[in-house]
N, C-alpha and C positions, 0 to 999 in steps of 0.2 A: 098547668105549670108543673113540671116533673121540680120533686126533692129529695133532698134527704135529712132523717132528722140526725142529731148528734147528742149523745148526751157527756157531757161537760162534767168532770171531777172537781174539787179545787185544788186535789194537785196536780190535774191536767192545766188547770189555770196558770198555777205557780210558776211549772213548769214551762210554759207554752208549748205544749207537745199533746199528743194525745194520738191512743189506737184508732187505727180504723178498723170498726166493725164488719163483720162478712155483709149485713147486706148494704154499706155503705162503699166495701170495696167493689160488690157485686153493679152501684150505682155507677160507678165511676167508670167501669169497663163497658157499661152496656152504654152510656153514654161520652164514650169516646173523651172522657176528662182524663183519665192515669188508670196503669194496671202494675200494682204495685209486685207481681212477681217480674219482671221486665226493667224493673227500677235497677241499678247497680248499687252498692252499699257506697257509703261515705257522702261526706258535708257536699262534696263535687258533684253529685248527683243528684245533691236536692232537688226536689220539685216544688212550687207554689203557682195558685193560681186564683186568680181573684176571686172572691166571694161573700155573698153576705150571711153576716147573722140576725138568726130574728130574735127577740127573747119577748116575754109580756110587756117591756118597758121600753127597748129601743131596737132600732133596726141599726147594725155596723157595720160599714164595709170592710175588707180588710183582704191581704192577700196570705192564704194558705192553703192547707192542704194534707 
């Protein structure tokens, strides 16, 4: 099972935003999910994409990215 892990601020929380890390962008390219030099800037261009999260407590679905 290919992943990647994430680690979570709380004010990435707050926010609901959060950086991608090099080797989570590195995941996403070599697995054909988003290559975010290729993205265009602005709200218009967003990208999301289904996914789960795992944590010790629960497993979430949710769509981001």
């Amino acid at each position: 099972m290919k992943f990647t892990q994430v680690e979570v601020t709380a004010t990435g929380l707050k926010k609901s935003i959060l950086d991608s890390t090099a080797p989570m962008r590195a995941y996403f390219i070599e697995n054909g999910i988003h290559n975010y030099e290729e993205q265009k800037q602005g709200q218009e261009h967003k990208a999301t994409h289904r996914a789960i999260i795992l944590t010790d407590m629960e497993k979430k679905e949710t769509n981001s990215l």
